[in-house]
N, C-alpha and C positions, 0 to 999 in steps of 0.2 A: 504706639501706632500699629505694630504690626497684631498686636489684639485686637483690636479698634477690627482690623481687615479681617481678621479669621470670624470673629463673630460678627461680622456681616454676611460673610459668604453663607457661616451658619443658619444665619436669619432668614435668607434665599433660598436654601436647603429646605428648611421646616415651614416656611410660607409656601413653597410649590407643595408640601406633602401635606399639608393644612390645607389650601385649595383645593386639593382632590378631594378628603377625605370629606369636605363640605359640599361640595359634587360641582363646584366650576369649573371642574377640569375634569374632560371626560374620559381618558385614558391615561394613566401614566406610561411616560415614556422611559418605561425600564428596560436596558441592555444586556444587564448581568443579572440574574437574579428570580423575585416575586414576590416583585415588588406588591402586586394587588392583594397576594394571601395576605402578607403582610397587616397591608393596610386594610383589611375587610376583615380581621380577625377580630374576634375579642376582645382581643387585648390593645387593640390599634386606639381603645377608649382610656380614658382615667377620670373618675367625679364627670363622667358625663359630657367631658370635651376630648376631642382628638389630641390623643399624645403629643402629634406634630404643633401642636398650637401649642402646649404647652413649649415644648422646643422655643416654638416663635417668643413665647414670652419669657424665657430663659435667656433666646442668645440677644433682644432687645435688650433685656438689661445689663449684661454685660458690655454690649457695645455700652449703653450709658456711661457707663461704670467704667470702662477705658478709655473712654471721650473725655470724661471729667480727668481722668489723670495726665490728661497733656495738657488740662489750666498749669499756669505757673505756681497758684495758689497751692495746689495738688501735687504738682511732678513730681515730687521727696514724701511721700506719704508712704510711711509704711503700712498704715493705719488703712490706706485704701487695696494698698498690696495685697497686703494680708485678706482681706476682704474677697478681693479681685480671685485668691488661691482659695480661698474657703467656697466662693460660688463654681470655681470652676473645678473642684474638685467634687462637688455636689453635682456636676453635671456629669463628669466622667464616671461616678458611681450608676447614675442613672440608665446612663449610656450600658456600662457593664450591664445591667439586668433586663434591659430591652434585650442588648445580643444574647445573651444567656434564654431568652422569652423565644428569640426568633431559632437558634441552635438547635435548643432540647425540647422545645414545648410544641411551637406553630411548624417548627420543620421545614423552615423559607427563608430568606434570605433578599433584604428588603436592599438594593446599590444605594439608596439615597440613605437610611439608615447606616449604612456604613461608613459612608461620608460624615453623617451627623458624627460619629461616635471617633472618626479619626478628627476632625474638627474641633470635637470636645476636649479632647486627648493632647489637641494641639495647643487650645489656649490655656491648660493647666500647665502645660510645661512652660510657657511662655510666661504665667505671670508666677510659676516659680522663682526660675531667672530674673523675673524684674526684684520679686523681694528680694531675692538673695545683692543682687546689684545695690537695690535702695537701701539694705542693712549696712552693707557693705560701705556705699557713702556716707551714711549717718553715723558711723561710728570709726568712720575716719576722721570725719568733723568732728566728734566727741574727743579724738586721740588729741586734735592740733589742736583742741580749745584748753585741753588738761596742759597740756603741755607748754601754754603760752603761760595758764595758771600760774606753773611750776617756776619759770624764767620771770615773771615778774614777783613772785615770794608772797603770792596773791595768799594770806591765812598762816604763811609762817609764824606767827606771835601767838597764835591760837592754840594749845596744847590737846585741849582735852574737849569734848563736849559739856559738861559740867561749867568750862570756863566762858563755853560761849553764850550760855543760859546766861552765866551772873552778869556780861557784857550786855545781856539784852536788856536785862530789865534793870542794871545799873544805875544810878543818877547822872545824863550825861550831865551834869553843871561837876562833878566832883572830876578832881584833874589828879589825883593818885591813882596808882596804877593798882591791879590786883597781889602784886608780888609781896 
């Protein structure tokens, strides 16, 4: 859930800076910062769309992609975890080289960029912690299911793999045992 919320606020973030950059919004309202160099440079482009849209369509699909992990079907998915850490750590790279663009290169310093990138930064550590949490229950469950294994003598008669092979394709009508 609390992914769910940071990549919304993200979403609000790069939609107001995606609105200017497409000119509905006639001034930003930046406090700290420049914010307009920023956004009027260069570099404010990528393949021909405003960076900030691309944002929009990065923290859209993370929201997705944390919305589907509160289904029931989903909430234990390492599988989307992992995912969930692979996108969001794709965004915090990105993040680094915009700052690194806005530092050394354009010499500005964009407030709503910096939000994006501590926002970014937030939901990679966030669905860190969830993999680490959702590994952490799946192989708790793996320990108590071995372990129930173990107490009911679930494969004790089995020695070898070799014997499980001859067990499978065995005749089961024949009632001697292997020994």
């Amino acid at each position: 859930m609390l992914a769910a919320l940071a990549a919304l606020a993200g979403l609000f973030v790069a939609l107001y800076l995606t609105l200017y950059k497409l000119g509905y919004i006639g001034n930003l309202v930046c406090a700290v910062g420049s914010c307009e160099v920023v956004q009027t440079s260069k570099w404010a482009t990528l393949l021909g769309y405003p960076v900030a849209a691309w944002g929009v369509m990065y923290y859209a699909t993370v929201l997705a992609v944390a919305l589907a992990g509160l289904g029931p079907a989903l909430v234990d998915s390492r599988r989307l975890s992992q995912l969930l850490v692979l996108m969001t750590a794709t965004g915090v790279m990105v993040s680094l080289w915009l700052t690194y663009l806005e530092l050394f290169v354009i010499h500005a310093i964009c407030m709503y960029c910096v939000v994006s990138a501590v926002i970014a930064t937030l939901l990679f550590v966030i669905a860190l912690l969830d993999l680490r949490e959702v590994s952490a229950m799946l192989d708790e469950r793996l320990a108590e299911a071995m372990a129930q294994l173990r107490v009911t003598g679930y494969g004790r008669s089995i020695r070898n793999t070799s014997e499980v092979s001859i067990r499978a394709v065995r005749d089961p009508n024949r009632l001697d045992t292997l020994e």
